[in-house]
N, C-alpha and C positions, 0 to 999 in steps of 0.2 A: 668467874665472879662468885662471890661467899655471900649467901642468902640468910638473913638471918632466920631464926623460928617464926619469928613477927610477919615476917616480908615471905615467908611459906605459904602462911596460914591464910594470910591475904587474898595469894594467891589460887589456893584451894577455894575459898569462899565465892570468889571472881568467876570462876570455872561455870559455864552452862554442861554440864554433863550432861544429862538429858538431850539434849540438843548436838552434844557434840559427838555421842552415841547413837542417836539415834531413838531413842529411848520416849520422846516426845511425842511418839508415832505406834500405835500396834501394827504387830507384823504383819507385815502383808504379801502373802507368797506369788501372786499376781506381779508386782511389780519388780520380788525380788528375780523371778523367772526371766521376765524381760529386761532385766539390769544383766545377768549374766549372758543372754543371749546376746545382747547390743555388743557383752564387750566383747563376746570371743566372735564375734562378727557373725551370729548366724543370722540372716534377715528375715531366712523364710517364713513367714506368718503362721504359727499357732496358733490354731484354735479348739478349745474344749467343746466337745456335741455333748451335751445333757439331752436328758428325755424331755425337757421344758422346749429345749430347740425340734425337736422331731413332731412332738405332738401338742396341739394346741389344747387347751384346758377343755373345751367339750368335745376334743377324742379322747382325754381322758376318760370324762363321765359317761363316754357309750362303754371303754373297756369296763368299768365297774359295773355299770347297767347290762352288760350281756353275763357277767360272773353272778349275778345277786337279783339275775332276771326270778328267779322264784323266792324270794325275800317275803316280798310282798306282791301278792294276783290283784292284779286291779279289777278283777271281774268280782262284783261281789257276790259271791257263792257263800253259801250257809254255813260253812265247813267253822267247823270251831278253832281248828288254827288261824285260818284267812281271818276269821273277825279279832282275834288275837291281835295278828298282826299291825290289821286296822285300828283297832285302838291303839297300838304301839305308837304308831306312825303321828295318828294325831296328836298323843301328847308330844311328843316329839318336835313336832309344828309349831305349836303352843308354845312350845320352850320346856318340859320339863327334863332337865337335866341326867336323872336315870334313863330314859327312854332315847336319850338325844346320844346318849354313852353306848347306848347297846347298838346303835348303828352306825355310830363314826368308828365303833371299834370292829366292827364287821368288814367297814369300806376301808380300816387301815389295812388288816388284814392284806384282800385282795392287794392293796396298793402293795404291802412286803411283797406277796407272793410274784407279783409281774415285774418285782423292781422298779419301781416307779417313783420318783421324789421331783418334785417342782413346788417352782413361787409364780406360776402362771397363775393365779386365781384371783378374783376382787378381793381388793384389801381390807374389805369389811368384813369378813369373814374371819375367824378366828385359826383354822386351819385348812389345809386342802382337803380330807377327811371331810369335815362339816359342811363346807362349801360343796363337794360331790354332792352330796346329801340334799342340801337345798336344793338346786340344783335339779336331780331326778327326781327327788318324791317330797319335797318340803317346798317353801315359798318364793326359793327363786332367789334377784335380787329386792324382793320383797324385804328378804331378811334386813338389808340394811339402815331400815326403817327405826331397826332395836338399838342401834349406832346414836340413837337421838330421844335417849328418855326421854327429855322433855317436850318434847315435841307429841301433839295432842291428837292429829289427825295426817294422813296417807291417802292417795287416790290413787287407785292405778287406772287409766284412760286409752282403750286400747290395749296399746302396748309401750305404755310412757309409765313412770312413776313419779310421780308429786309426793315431796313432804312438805310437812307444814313446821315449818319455821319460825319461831319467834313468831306467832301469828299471821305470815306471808306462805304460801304456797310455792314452792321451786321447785323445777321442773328438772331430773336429777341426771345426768348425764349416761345414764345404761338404761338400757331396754329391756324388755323381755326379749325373744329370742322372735316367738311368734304369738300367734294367738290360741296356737294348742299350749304354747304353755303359761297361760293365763287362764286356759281353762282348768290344769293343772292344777293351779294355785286352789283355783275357784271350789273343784272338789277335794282336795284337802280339806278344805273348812267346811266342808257339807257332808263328807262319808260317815259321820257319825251317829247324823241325826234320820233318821226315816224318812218323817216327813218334810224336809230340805229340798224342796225341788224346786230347779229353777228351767227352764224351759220358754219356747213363744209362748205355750198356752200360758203361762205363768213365766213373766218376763221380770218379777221382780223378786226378792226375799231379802229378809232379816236374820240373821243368826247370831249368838253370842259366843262367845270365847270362855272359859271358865277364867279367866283373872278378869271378866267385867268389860272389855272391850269390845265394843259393837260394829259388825261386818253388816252395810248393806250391799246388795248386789243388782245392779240392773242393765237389760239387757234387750237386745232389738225383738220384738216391733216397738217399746215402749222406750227405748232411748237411740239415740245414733249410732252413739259407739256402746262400745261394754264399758262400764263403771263396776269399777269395787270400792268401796269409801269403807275407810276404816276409824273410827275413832276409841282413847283410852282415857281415863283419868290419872291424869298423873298428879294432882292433888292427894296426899294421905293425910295429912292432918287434917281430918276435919272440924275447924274449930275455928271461933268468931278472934280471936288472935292470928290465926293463920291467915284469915283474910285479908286483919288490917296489914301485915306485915304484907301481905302481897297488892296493896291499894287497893282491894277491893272496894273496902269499906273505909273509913277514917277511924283511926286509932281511937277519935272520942266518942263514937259511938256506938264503939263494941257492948258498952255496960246497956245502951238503949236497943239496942239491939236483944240482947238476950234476955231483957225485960219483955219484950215485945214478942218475945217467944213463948214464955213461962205465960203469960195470961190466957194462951191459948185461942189468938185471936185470927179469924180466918185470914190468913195471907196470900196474895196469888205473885208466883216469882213469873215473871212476862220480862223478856229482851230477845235481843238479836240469838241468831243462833251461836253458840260460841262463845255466849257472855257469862259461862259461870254459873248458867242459871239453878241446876243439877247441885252442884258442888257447896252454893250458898246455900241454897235448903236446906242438904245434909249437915251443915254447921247450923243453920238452925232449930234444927230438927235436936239435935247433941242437946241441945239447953237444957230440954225438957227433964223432970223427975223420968230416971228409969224403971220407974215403978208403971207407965203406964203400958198399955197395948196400943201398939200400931198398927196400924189397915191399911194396907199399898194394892192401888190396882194399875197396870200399867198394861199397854197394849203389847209392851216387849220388857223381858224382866231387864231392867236398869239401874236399878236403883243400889241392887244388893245391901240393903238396911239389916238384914241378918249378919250380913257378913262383916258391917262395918259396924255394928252394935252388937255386940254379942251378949251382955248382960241384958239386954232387955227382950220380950215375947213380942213377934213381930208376925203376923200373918203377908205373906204378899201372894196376890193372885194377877192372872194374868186373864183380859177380858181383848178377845178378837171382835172385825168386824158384826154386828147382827145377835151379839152375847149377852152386850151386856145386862140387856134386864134380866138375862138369867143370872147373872155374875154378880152383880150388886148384892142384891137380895141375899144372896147366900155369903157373900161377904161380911155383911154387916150382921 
C-alpha cells in the first residue's frame, strides 16, 4: 500500500508516543526490577533493608544523643562554654535560623559519619537533621505547632498537643513520648532566664519568647495535669483597615474609629479571652500623633509597643504582685 505525505503526517500526528513508549511515566527502577525478574521467572522475593527498616526513628536520636552527648551539659555549670552553648540552644528553640544551622549541621555530620539516611521521621519536620534536634534538646512535636502560622494558641496537656485551629482546639494525633519530655520542652523555655522557676513551691509561671509569644506553665499541686499554654500574635498590620478587612470592626467605622482615638478619650477594650482585645488597642493606639510619649505597665511585658512603633518614645514597665504603688509612681 503507497501512503501518501498527507496520509503520513496524519498518521505521525495520531501516534500517542508518550504512552506508547512509556514516556508518560518516570522511571521507575522498582518496577523495572520486578518486570525483569517476573520474566526470567525468578519468584524469589527481594527485598531491600535500609537503616529506616533496622532502626526506628528514636534509635536513631539515642545514636546522635550518645555522639553529641557533650554538645550541650544540661547541668548548668558556670562554665563559659556551657552558658554559650545554652544560649545557642535557646535560640535555636525560638527558631533562629543561624543557631538552628549550627546544630542540624553537627547532627548531619554524625548521621554521615554512621551512614545513616531515613524518611522515618514526622512529616512536619523539615529534615531528619532537624527533627533529631527537636526531638533531643528542642520542642519535640511541639514543633509542629510552626506548621500553622495562623493558628494563634497551643496546649500541651499532659502529654497530648492541642492546636488551635481556626478558632477550635484539636487534639493532634502524636504525643509526647512521656512526661520527662515535657519537662524537656518545659526547660528549654526557662534555661535562660534565672529567675524562671517552676516547682510545687511555685507551681505556676509566665515567660516570654523574644518574637512576643507568651508561655504560661502550670503545674500540680495547683493544676491536675501539667499545662503549657502557648499563645502568639499572628496579626502584623496593626491598623483600623486591617481590622475592618478582618470583620473586626465594619469598614464604616474605621474613620469613627480613629477619631475616637486622636481625642484622647479614656477607652477600656473588655471581651472574651481570645477576642482581639490586645491587637485592637494596638491599632488604636497607631492613630495617635507620633509625637506623643507612651506609659505601658503590664504585669508581663506584652504589649511590645517599642517594637511595633519604632518612631515613637515609649516607656514600658513591668509591675508584679505587691509593686505596684512602687511602680506607678515612678512611672508616671
Amino acid at each position: 500500500m503507497v501512503k501518501t505525505l498527507d496520509d503520513a503526517i496524519r498518521e505521525i500526528e495520531g501516534t500517542d508516543y508518550d504512552s506508547e513508549f512509556g514516556l508518560d511515566q518516570p522511571f521507575d527502577p522498582a518496577q523495572f526490577v520486578g518486570a525483569v525478574i517476573e520474566e526470567k521467572g525468578l519468584n524469589t522475593k527481594a527485598e531491600i533493608t535500609t537503616y529506616a527498616r533496622k532502626k526506628s526513628f528514636q534509635q536513631i536520636c539515642s545514636v546522635v544523643r550518645k555522639e553529641l552527648s557533650d554538645m550541650i551539659d544540661t547541668d548548668k555549670d558556670e562554665s563559659k562554654s556551657n552558658l554559650s552553648n545554652l544560649e545557642q540552644q535557646y535560640k535555636a528553640v525560638i527558631g533562629d535560623k543561624q543557631a538552628m544551622h549550627r546544630f542540624v549541621q553537627q547532627i548531619t555530620e554524625v548521621l554521615r559519619k554512621n551512614n545513616i539516611t531515613s524518611q522515618d521521621y514526622p512529616s512536619f519536620y523539615d529534615s531528619l537533621s532537624e527533627a533529631i534536634f527537636h526531638e533531643i534538646w528542642g520542642v519535640g512535636i511541639l514543633h509542629k505547632w510552626e506548621t500553622f502560622p495562623d493558628s494563634e494558641a497551643a496546649v500541651i496537656r499532659g502529654t497530648e498537643l492541642w492546636i488551635d485551629i481556626e478558632g477550635t482546639f484539636v487534639k493532634q494525633d502524636e504525643a509526647f513520648e512521656n512526661e520527662e519530655a515535657v519537662e524537656r520542652v518545659k526547660r528549654a523555655f526557662t534555661l535562660r532566664t534565672k529567675d524562671a522557676i517552676i516547682n510545687e513551691q511555685n507551681p505556676e509561671l509566665e515567660v516570654e519568647r523574644e518574637d512576643g509569644s507568651r508561655i504560661t506553665m502550670i503545674q500540680k499541686p495547683r493544676s491536675r495535669d501539667n499545662y503549657i499554654m502557648f499563645r502568639r500574635f499572628t496579626v502584623q498590620d496593626l491598623s483600623l483597615e486591617e481590622q475592618a478587612k478582618r470583620v473586626t470592626i465594619p469598614e464604616r467605622d474605621v474613620a469613627l474609629y480613629g477619631a475616637l482615638s486622636r481625642v484622647m478619650a479614656n477607652i477600656v477594650f473588655a471581651g472574651r479571652v481570645r477576642s482581639a482585645k490586645t491587637t485592637f488597642m494596638k491599632s488604636m493606639i497607631r492613630e495617635r500623633n507620633p509625637k506623643y510619649v507612651a506609659a505601658v505597665m503590664e504585669k508581663h511585658f506584652e504589649l511590645r509597643l517599642s517594637d511595633h512603633f519604632k518612631d515613637r518614645l515609649t516607656f514600658e514597665i513591668q509591675a508584679k504582685e505587691g509593686d505596684l504603688h512602687k511602680a506607678m509612681p515612678r512611672l508616671l
